[in-house]
N, C-alpha and C positions, 0 to 999 in steps of 0.2 A: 423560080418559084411561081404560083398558080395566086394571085392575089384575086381570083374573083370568090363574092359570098354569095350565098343565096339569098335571095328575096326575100324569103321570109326571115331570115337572120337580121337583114338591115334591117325591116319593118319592128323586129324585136327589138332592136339596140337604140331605135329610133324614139320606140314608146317608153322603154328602162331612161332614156335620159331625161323625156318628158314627166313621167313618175315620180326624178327626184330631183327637180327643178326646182321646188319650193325651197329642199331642205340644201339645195348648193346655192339658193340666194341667201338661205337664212347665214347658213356659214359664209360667206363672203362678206355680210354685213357683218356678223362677229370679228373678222379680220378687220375690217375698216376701224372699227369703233375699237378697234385695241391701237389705235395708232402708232407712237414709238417712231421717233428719228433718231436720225444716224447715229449709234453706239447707245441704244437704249433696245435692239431689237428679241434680245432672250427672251422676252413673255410670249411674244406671238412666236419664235421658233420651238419653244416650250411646246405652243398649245398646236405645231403643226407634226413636232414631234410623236403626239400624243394623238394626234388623229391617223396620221400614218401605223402605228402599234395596234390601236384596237379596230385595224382593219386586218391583222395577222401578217403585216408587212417585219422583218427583221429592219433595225432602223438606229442608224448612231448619229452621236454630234463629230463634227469633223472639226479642229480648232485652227484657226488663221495662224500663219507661219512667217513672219516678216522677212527673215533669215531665207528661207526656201524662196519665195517669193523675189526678192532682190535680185540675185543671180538670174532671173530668167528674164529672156527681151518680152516677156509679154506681161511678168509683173509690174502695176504699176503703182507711184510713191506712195509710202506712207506718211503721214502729219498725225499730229497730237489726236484730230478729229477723225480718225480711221476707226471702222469698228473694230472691235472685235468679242461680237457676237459668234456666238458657232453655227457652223453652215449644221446643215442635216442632209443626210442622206436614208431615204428610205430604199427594200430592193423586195423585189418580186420573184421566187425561183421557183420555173414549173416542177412540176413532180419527178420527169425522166429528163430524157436528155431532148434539148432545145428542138422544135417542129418548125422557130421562123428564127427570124433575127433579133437581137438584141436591141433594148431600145431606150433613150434616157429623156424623159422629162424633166425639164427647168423650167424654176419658176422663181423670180427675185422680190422680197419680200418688204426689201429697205424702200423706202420713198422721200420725195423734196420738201423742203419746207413748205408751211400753207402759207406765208404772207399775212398780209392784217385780218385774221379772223372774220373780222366784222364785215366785210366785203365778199364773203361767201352767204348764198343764199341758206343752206340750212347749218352751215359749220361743219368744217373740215371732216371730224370723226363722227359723224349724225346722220349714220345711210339710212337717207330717205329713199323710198322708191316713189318714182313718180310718174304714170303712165310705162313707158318702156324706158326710165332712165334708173340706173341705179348711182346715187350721191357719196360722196366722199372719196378723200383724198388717198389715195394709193387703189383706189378698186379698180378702177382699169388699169393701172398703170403700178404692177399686175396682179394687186392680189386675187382679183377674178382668175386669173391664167392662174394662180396656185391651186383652186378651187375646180376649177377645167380641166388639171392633171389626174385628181384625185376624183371626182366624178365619172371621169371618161372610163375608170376603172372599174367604178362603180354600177356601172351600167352594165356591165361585161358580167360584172357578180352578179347581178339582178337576175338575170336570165338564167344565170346557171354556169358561167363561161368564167375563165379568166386566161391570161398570154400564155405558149406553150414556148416562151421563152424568158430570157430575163430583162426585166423590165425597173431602173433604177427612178429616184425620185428625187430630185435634188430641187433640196430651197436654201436658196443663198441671199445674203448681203451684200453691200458695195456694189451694184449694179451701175446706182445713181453716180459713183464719183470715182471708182476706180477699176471695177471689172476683176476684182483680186478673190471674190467669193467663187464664182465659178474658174477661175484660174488654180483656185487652190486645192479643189475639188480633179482638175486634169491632172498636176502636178500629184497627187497621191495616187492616183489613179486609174479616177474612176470615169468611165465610158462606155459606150455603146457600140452597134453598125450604125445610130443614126441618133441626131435627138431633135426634139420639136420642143417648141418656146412660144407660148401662145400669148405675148405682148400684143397689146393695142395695136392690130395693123389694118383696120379697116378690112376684115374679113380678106385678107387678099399675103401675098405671100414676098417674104424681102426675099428679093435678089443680091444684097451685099447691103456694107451699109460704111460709111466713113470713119478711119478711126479718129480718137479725140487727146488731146494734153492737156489739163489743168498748169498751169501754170499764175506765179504773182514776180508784180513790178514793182521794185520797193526801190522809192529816191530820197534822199536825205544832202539837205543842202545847210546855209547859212540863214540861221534864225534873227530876227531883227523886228522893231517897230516900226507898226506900217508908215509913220512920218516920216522913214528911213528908206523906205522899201525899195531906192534903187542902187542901196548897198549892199541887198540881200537879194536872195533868189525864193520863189514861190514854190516850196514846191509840188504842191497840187496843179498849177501851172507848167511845170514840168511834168507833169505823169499826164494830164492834157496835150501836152506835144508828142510824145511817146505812145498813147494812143493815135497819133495820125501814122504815126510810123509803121502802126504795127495793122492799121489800116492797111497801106499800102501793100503790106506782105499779104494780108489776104488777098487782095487782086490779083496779086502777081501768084499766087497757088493758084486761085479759079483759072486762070487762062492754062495752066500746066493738063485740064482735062481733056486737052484735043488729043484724039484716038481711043481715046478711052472710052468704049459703044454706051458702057452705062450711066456714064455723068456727063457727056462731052453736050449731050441735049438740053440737060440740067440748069436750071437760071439757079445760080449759084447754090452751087452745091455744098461749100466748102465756109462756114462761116467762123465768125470769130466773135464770142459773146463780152465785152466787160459787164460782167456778173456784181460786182462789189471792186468800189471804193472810199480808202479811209484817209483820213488824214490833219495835218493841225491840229490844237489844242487850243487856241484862244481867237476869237472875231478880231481882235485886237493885237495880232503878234503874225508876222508873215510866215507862215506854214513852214517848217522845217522839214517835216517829211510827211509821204504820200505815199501809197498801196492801192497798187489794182489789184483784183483778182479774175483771174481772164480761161476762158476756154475757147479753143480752135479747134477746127476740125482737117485732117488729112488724108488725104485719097487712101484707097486700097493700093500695096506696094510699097509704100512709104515708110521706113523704118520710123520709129517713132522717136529715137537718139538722134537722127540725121535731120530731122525736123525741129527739134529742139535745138539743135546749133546753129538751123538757121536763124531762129527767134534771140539767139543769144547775140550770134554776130550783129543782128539789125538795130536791136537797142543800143550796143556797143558803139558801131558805127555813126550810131545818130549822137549818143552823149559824148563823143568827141569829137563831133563839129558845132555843139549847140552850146555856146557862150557861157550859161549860167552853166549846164551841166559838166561842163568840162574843169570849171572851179571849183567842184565838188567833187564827193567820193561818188564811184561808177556806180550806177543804179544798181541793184541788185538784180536776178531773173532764176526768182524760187520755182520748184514743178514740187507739186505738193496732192499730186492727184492723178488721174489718166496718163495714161503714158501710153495709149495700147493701135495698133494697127486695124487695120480695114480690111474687108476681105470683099471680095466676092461669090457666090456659091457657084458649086460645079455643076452645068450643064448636065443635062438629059440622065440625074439619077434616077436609080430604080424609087428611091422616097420618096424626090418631089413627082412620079408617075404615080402610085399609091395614095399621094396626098391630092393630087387632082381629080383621082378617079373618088376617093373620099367626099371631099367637097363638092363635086357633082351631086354625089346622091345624099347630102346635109342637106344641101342648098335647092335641093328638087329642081337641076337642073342648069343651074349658073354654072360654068364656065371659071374657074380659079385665074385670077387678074394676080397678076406681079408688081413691083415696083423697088425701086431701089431707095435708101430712106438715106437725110444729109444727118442722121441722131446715131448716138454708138447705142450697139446693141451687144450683151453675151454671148450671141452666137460667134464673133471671130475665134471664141476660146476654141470651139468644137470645130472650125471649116478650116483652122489653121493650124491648130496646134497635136485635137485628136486626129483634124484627116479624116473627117467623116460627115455623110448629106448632112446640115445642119438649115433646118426647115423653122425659119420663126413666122410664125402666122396666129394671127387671135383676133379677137372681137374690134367691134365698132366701139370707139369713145368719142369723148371728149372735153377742153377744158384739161389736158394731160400737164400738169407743171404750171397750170394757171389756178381761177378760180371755178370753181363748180364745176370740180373733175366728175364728168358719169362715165357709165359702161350699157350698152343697149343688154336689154334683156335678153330680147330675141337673139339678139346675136351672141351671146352667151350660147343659148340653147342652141343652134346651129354647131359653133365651135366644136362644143361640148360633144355633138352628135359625131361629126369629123373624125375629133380624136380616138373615141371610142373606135369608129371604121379604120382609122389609121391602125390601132393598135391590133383589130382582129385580123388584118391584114398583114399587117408588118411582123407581130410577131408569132402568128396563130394561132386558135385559139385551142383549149383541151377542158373537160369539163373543169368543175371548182374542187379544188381541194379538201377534204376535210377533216385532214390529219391533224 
């Protein structure tokens, strides 16, 4: 297929996204400022439902499937705190029969907790713009990239144009914790020849990214008064030794990256978060039991079952050489979250050639930079499961998961140009419909 446009096309598609620049910041800031964590996300699917409809898109809610989900090695665990919110799927169908290739945009709507309010300079859901920064929690990370799906399209209608093939639109949940929103969405399934994921990646394009297990460490020992305390056992003190344990298995994965071309250069690639721990009930009573809650990360290749026993065997073997814990009931090792694999993307397709030659003419000229990320991404659902170019690339942020998450403007507007070129390219274009 012939992916070159003409010059005056880009220049078209160039000025249609700068035309509605305003009105995809304003709506990105509406997304921000409707907040919504984890299993609270219906209002903003609602209202992304509803902008996808009165753009003449066909458009349903898809519902989470715990049952379907289970059985499959890429579903991963459900806990009480799973959403279930409904995914949305919008779709785009040319008028005849297909001119390019089919194509799917994702974009994940759920986002992380803000932390102590107070320590954000304008507050979590209060998108400030300021200079070239856009403020608030989930805007880069992505509901800009939701906003960049449905834009890039928009641009394409401005002119008069839209794909002259089918073009899907999926906004999902569980991104942040379990990757079961676009899992759920393959498993019914829906896909493309290709899809693009315009997550925060520093204007530049993942090469693969590591997969992750949520995982908790729960120890329960003998209760006692601290004047007693060396006839009882600590055990926050024990979930404190247990974290060196599981220290050590991190090391010993980072060293397993030799030959590996894309992580083996990597100053550690593979880390291992405790995220949250709880434990005891009184300053005055020795801790009877203690909870971590932990994320790791595991190479591309790595079944994510066969990793998970290793995490089992290693607590195992350490509470049955460790004195207190060995007089106790075996720690526990809940997985209550990620479960999912790593990938890498496939070499020299026709998409990432498309998306380079795209980003060339966004960028006036830059050169599309790569890189491999140590964070899980939703693309392994699409590079391992549909088998298909799976391109995640989006704007400059920053502050992703901390305080005073932004998203660059400018770089918005670039993306935004990209995708548009991506999509006359990818799927070709035919005038607009107006059936």
């Amino acid at each position: 297929m012939d992916y070159k446009l003409d010059a005056n096309l880009v220049s078209q598609i160039k000025a249609a996204v700068d035309s509605n620049l305003k009105e995809q910041l304003s709506y990105t800031q509406q997304l921000i400022a409707t907040g919504l964590q984890r299993g609270e996300e219906k209002p903003i699917q609602d209202l992304i439902y509803y902008e996808i409809k009165k753009r003449g898109y066909t458009v349903e809610y898809i519902e989470m499937d715990d049952k379907v989900l289970s059985v499959h090695e890429g579903g991963s665990m459900f806990s009480i705190e799973h959403s279930t919110a409904p995914l949305v799927v919008g779709k785009h169908t040319p008028k005849g029969k297909a001119k390019g290739k089919s194509l799917v945009l994702n974009a994940h709507i759920d986002i992380v907790p803000t932390g102590p309010e107070q320590l954000w300079k304008y507050g979590p859901y209060n998108p400030i713009i300021e200079g070239d920064w856009l403020y608030g929690r989930g805007g880069a990370d992505m509901k800009a990239g939701s906003a960049i799906n449905l834009y890039a399209l928009d641009a394409l209608k401005k002119i008069g144009y839209q794909p002259a093939s089918e073009v899907q639109i999926h906004s999902v949940v569980e991104e942040e914790s379990t990757g079961n929103g676009s899992m759920m969405l393959h498993l019914k399934g829906y896909t493309g020849d290709a899809v693009l994921i315009p997550e925060p990646e520093e204007d530049k394009l993942v090469k693969g990214n590591v997969g992750a297990i949520w995982f908790q460490v729960e120890v329960m020992t003998k209760p006692v008064h601290v004047r007693e305390m060396q006839n009882g056992s600590n055990a926050i003190d024990a979930i404190y030794r247990i974290i060196g344990v599981l220290r050590e298995l991190e090391a010993d994965w980072n060293l397993r990256t030799t030959g590996m071309k894309n992580y083996e250069n990597l100053d550690h690639p593979l880390n291992l978060n405790i995220g949250k721990i709880v434990g005891g009930d009184w300053a005055s009573s020795v801790p009877a039991w203690a909870r971590i809650d932990c994320r790791i990360a595991i190479l591309p290749g790595i079944k994510a079952c066969n990793a998970a026993k290793e995490i089992i065997n290693k607590v195992a073997e350490f509470a049955d050489k460790d004195f207190f814990l060995k007089a106790s009931a075996p720690p526990k090792v809940i997985f209550n979250g990620f479960f999912a694999e790593g990938y890498e993307l496939e070499e020299g397709t026709d998409a990432e050639k498309v998306l380079k030659l795209s980003h060339f003419e966004a960028f006036e000229g830059e050169e599309l930079e790569s890189f491999v990320t140590a964070g899980y991404l939703d693309t392994r659902v699409h590079a391992l499961y549909d088998k298909i170019p799976a391109l995640c690339y989006g704007p400059v942020s920053k502050g992703i998961h901390g305080f005073d998450e932004a998203v660059s403007i400018s770089s918005i507007k670039k993306i935004t140009t990209a995708y548009a070129l991506f999509i006359a390219r990818w799927c070709g274009l035919e005038k607009v419909s107006h059936n």
